[in-house]
N, C-alpha and C positions, 0 to 999 in steps of 0.2 A: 427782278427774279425771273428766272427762265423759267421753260415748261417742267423741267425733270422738277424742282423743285418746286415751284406751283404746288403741281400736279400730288405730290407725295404731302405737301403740307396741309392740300384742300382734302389728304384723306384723311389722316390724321381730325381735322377738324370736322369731319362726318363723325368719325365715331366717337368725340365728346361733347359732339354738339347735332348729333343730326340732320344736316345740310340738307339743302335740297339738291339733286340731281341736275338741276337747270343745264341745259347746255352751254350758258355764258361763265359757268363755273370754272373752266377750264381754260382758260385764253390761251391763244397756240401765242408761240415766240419762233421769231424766224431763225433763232442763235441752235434752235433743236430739230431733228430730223422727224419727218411723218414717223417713221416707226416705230423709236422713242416716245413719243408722245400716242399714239394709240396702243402701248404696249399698256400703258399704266394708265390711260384713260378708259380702259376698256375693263379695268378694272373698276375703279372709282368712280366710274358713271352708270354703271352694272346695276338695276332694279333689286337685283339681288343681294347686292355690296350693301348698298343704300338702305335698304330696308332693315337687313342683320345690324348694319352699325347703327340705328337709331336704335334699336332694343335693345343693344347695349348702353346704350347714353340713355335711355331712361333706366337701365335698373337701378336701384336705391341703396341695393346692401353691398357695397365696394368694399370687398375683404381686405382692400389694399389699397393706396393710391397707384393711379396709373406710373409704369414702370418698375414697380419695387420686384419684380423677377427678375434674376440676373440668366436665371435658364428653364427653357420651354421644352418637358418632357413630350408628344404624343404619341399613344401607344394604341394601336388600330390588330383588335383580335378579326380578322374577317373572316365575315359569317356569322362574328358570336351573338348570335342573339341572343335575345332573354331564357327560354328554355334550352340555350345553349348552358348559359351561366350556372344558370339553376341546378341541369344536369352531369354538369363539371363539379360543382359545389358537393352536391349528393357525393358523386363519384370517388372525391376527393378522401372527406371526411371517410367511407366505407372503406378505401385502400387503408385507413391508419386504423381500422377496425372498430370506428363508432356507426351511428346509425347511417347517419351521413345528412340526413334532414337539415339539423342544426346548425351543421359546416358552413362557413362564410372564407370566398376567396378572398387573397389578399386586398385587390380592391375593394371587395365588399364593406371593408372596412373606414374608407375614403369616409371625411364628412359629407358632400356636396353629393350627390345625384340628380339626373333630369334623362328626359328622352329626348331623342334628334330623330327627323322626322326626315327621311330619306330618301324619299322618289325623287329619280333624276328630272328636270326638263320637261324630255319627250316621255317618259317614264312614269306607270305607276308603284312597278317593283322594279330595282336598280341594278346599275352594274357599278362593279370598283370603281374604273376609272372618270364616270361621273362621280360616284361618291367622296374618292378619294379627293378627285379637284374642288370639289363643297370644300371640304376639310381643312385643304392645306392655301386658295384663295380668297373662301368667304363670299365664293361664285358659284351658283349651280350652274350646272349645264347638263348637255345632252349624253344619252350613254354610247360608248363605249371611244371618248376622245379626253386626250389627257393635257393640262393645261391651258386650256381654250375656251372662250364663250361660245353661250350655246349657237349663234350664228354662226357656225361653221357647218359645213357638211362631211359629214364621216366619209371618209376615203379617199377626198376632194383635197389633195395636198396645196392649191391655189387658195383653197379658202383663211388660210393658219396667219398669214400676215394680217395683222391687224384685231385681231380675235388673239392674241397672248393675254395670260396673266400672269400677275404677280404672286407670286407662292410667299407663305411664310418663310422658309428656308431660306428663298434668294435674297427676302429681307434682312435674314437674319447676315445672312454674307455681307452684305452691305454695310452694315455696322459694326462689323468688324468679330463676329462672334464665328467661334464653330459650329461646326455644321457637322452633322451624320448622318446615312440610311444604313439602319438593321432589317432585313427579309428573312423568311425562311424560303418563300420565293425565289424565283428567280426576280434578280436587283432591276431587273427591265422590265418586268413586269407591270401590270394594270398599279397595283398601290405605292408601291415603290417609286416608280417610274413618275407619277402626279407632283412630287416631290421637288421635280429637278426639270420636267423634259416636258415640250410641246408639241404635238403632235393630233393628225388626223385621224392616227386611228392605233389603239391602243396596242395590235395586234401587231404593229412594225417594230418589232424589236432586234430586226438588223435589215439589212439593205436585203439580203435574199427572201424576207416578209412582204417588201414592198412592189409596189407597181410601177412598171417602166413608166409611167407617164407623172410619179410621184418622182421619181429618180430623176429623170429628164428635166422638172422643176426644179431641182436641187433642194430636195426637203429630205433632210436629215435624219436617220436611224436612230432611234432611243436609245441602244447601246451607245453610238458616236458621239450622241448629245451627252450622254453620262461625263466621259472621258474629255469632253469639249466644255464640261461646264462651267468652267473657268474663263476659260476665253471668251465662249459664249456668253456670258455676263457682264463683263467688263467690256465688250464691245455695244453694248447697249447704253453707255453712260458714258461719255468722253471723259477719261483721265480716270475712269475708277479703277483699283487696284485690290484684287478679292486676294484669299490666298484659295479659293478651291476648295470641294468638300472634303473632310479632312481624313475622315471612315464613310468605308462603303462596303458593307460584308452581308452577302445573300449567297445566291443561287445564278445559274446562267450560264455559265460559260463559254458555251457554247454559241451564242452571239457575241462573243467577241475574239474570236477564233477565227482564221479561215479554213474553209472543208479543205483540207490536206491532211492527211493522215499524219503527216510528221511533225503536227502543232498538237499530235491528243498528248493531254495530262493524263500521271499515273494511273486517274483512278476513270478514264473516259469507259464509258459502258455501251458506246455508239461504236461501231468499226472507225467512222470518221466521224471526232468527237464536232469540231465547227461546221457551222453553218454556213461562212459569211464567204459571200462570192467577191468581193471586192480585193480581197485576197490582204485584206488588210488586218494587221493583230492589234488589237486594240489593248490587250494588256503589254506589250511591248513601248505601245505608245502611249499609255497611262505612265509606265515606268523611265520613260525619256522625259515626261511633264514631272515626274516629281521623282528626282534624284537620290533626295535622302528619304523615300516614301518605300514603304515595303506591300508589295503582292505575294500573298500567301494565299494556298488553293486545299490545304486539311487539315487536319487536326495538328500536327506537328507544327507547321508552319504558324497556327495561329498561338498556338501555346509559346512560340520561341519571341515574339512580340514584346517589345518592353512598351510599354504604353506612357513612359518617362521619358522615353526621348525618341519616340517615334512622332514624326509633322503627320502622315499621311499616309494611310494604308486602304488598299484593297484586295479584300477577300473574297473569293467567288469558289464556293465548297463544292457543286455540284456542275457537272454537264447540264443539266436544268435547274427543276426545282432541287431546294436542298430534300434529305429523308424526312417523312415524318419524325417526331419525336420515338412514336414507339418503333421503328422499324431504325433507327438510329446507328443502332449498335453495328448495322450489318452494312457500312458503309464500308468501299472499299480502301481509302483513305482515313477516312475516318474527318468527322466532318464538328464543329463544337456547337453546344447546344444556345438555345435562344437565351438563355441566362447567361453563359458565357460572353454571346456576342455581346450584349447588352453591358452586362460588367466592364467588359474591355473596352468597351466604344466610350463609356463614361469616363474610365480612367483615363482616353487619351483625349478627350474632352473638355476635360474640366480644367487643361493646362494653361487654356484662357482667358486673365484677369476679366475679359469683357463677356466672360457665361458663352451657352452653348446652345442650339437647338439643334433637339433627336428626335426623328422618327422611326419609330419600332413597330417592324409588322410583326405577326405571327398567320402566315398566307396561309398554309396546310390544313388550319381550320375550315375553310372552306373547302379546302380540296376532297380531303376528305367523309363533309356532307355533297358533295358532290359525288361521291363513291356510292353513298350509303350508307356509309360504315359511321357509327357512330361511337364507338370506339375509339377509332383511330382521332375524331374530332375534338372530343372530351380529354384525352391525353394530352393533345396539343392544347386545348385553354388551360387543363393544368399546369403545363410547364409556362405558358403564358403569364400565369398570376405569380408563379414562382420569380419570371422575368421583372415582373414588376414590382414584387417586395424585395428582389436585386437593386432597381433603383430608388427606392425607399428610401432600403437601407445607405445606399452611397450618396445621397444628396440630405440637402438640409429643406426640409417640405418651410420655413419661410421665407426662401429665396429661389426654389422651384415649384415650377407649375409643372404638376403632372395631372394631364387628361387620360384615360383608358375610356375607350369608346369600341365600335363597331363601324364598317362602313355600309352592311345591309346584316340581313338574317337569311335562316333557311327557312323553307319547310320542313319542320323538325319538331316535332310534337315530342309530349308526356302523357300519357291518356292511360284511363283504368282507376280500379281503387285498389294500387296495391296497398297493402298492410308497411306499416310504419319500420324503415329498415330495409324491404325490401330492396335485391341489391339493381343500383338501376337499371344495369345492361338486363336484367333478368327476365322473364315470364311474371305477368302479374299473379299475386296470391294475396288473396281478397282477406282483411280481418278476420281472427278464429279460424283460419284455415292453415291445411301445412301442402294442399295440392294446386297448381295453378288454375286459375280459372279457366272457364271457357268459354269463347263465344258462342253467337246463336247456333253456330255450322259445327258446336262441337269439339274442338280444337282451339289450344291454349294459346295466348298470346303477349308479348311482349309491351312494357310498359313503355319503350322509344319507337317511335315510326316514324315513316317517311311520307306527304302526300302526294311525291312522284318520286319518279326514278327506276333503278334497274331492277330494284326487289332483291328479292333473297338469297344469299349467296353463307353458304357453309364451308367459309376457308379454315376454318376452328384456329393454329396456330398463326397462320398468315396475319406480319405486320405492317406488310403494306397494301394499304389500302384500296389504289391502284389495280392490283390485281384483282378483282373482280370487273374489270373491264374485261377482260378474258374471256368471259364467260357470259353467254348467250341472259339474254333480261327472264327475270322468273317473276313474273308481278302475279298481284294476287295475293289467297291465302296458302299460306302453306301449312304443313303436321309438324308443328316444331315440338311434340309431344319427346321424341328421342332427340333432340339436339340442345346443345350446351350454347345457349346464347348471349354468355358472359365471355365466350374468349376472342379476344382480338380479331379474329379473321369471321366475324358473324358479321352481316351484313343485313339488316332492316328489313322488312317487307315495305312494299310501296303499295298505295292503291292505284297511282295513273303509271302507263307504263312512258317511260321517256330515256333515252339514251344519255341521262346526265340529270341526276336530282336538280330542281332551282332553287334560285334565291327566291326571298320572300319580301312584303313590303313594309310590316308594321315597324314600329319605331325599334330603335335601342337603345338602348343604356349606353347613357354617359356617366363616368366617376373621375373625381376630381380633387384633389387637396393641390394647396399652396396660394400662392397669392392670385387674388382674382377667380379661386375657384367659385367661390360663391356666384358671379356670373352664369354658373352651367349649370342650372335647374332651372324644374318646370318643364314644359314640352317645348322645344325649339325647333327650328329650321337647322338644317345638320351644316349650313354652310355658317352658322353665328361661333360656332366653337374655334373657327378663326380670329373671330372677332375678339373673342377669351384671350387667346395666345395673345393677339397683338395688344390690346391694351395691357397684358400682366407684365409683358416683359418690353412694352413703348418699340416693337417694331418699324412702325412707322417711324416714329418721330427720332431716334438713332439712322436709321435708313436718309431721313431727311437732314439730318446733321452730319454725316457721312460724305453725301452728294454736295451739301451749299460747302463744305471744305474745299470741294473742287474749287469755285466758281469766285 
């Protein structure tokens, strides 16, 4: 048996058997190249790997036997943390005009619950693209590098050979299954990107991101590696044969464009919509790789889509990130909603007798606590849960696994005792009262805060969130005594003043139904909910039966 197989077998036998890590675990074969063989030992010998698959192979309550998922939903709200949910949830149920207390998101409804416990690495509050790589490896690492252990050095394009991992998705390619990324992001992005692509530094999302001296290595742009992922894959395995991921619909555009004005699309909002100095189109060259594949870039395009007889589609709605949800409508194009992408990507998904794995971001969640605006945040987890009882309804929950998780939190507080109903965006009003409270200074305050960030901003109709970057930081208290702190464009007070709210570090919620969801409770390591996926739906061991066909 060569090293590719070996290698992929002895992981498989970690995770239902808890192996030890030993270095003679892995015998090299001279029939495989160093790179092949540290691609997937780097995963499989990983403290991290190792440890997550043993606490799999000890849990007791297997809702399934190993493999009985034929498809792996993961759905990744970032930023949603728990007072995220909460305050979604509230929000939610108030829009249909009950208290809103009561309201439970569509996930909420999920049997299985647990928390995953988040810190990157080097980290003890995280960034995506370590998080993102936990998630979809079953490897922690360092923050802000995507696909790689943490011995790599951020920026350091030399350090990336040998330091690769293995993603759930590539596995799933391997064995013959479909594959999709859904973003509201841009598709190159930190979460998105961890999916598909390896890199030093999360931030190179085209060659004009990167450093002459990463270029001059020859280390490869996250957009490039998108549209290469085919090749890219199959050249790591002698004689494997993928067909490529199948959907890929986000945000971005603009890294894969070259900055020439006579490459902007209709709806470009930049004088010169691309970026890429290379002068190369990369959706030109996605659409020469798959022939009978369609690129569509707004709402028309993605509506004309028959998901019956489409192999291969990509969608890139925005010059960056796509709109928030609530600011949606004011697209120039006109761009389809996260429910949408999701419906569509399943329908063209599930054309697969051998099942599918999807990931599904909803990015703008965070973006938008990053604004401040909590509004615009709560919007997007709504349509979020809406996305997700979209694939509820389209799949059958005992032959898919769907996860809903988070890859960190903000700082995004609930605090006060407002009275029961109270609307969340509002001013707190205390039990037996009909006026808002006040604090000690006097002056009434809001039941949602921020503990940093740019503070206060009274856009009142403004739905993009975004736009209070505009406008000079107002930290502190303010007299929201005369202002409406329920409309879309209200923006939080903060108490530290910072050029961009942060993430935060306590755990989040994981929810889970279908086979092997029972795995994902209790408090875990956020890189073992890889560990979930691969045993529900036998990634490995398909991935390993895939490869010993070759040989």
């Amino acid at each position: 048996m060569n090293i590719r197989l070996m290698t992929l077998s002895l992981l498989a036998a970690m995770t239902l058997a808890a192996c030890s890590d030993d270095d003679d675990a892995s015998p090299q074969d001279d029939d495989t190249t160093g790179a092949e063989a540290a691609l997937l030992s780097n995963t499989t010998s990983n403290d991290w790997f190792v440890q997550a698959a043993a606490s799999v192979a000890d849990a007791q309550d297997y809702a399934e036997t190993r493999g009985a998922a034929k498809n792996v939903i993961l759905f990744v709200g970032d930023g949603m943390g728990i007072s995220t949910v909460t305050a979604a949830r509230i929000l939610e149920g108030q829009q249909r005009g009950e208290q809103g207390e009561e309201n439970t998101l569509s996930f909420g409804d999920m049997p299985h619950v647990g928390l995953a416990k988040t810190y990157n690495v080097d980290a003890q509050t995280p960034d995506s693209a370590g998080t993102m790589t936990a998630l979809m490896s079953g490897v922690k690492t360092d923050v802000g590098v995507i696909g790689v252990g943490e011995n790599i050095v951020r920026g350091d394009c030399s350090t990336v050979a040998g330091n690769e991992l293995v993603t759930a998705l590539e596995l799933a390619e391997m064995a013959g299954m479909s594959t999709g990324v859904v973003s509201t992001a841009r598709i190159t992005h930190a979460t998105p990107a961890s999916t598909y692509a390896k890199s030093a530094d999360r931030n190179w999302e085209d060659v004009s991101d990167m450093p002459e001296e990463a270029l001059a290595a020859g280390c490869e742009d996250i957009a490039s590696q998108l549209v290469n992922f085919e090749a890219r894959l199959e050249a790591r395995y002698n004689g494997l044969d993928v067909d490529g991921l199948e959907v890929m619909f986000g945000g971005g555009r603009r890294h894969f464009l070259p900055r020439d004005v006579s490459f902007n699309s209709s709806d470009a909002s930049s004088e010169t919509e691309g970026d890429r100095t290379d002068e190369r189109d990369l959706t030109a060259e996605w659409t020469r790789l798959y022939t009978d594949g369609s690129y569509v870039m707004d709402q028309a395009g993605f509506d004309a889509i028959d998901p019956e007889v489409t192999s291969h589609v990509l969608g890139l709605f925005n010059e960056s990130h796509m709109q928030y949800e609530a600011d949606r409508g004011n697209d120039i194009a006109g761009e389809p909603s996260l429910t949408e992408m999701t419906e569509k990507a399943i329908a063209v998904l599930d054309n697969n007798d051998k099942g599918f794995f999807l990931s599904v971001e909803s990015g703008r969640i965070d973006h938008a606590h990053h604004a401040g605006n909590a509004s615009g945040a709560l919007t997007d987890t709504i349509e979020f849960a809406a996305a997700v009882q979209a694939a509820m309804d389209a799949t059958d929950p005992t032959e898919t696994l769907i996860i809903v998780t988070a890859d960190h939190s903000h700082v995004f507080t609930i605090a006060g005792y407002p009275k029961r109903g109270n609307p969340i965006l509002g001013k707190v009003i205390a039990v037996g009262s009909d006026e808002p409270s006040l604090a000690a200074d006097d002056l009434p305050y809001t039941t949602l805060g921020y503990a940093n960030g740019l503070g206060f901003r009274n856009l009142e109709g403004e739905t993009n969130a975004d736009a209070g970057y505009d406008l000079p930081a107002a930290n502190g208290r303010q007299d929201l005594t005369l202002v409406d702190t329920t409309t879309p464009g209200f923006h939080q007070e903060a108490l530290i003043p910072l050029g961009s709210e942060t993430h935060a570090g306590e755990d989040v919620g994981i929810y889970s139904q279908g086979p092997a969801a029972s795995l994902l409770t209790g408090t875990l390591e956020q890189n073992q909910i890889f560990h979930a996926m691969d045993y529900a739906a036998d990634l490995i061991g398909k991935a390993n039966s895939a490869l010993g066909a070759l040989n």
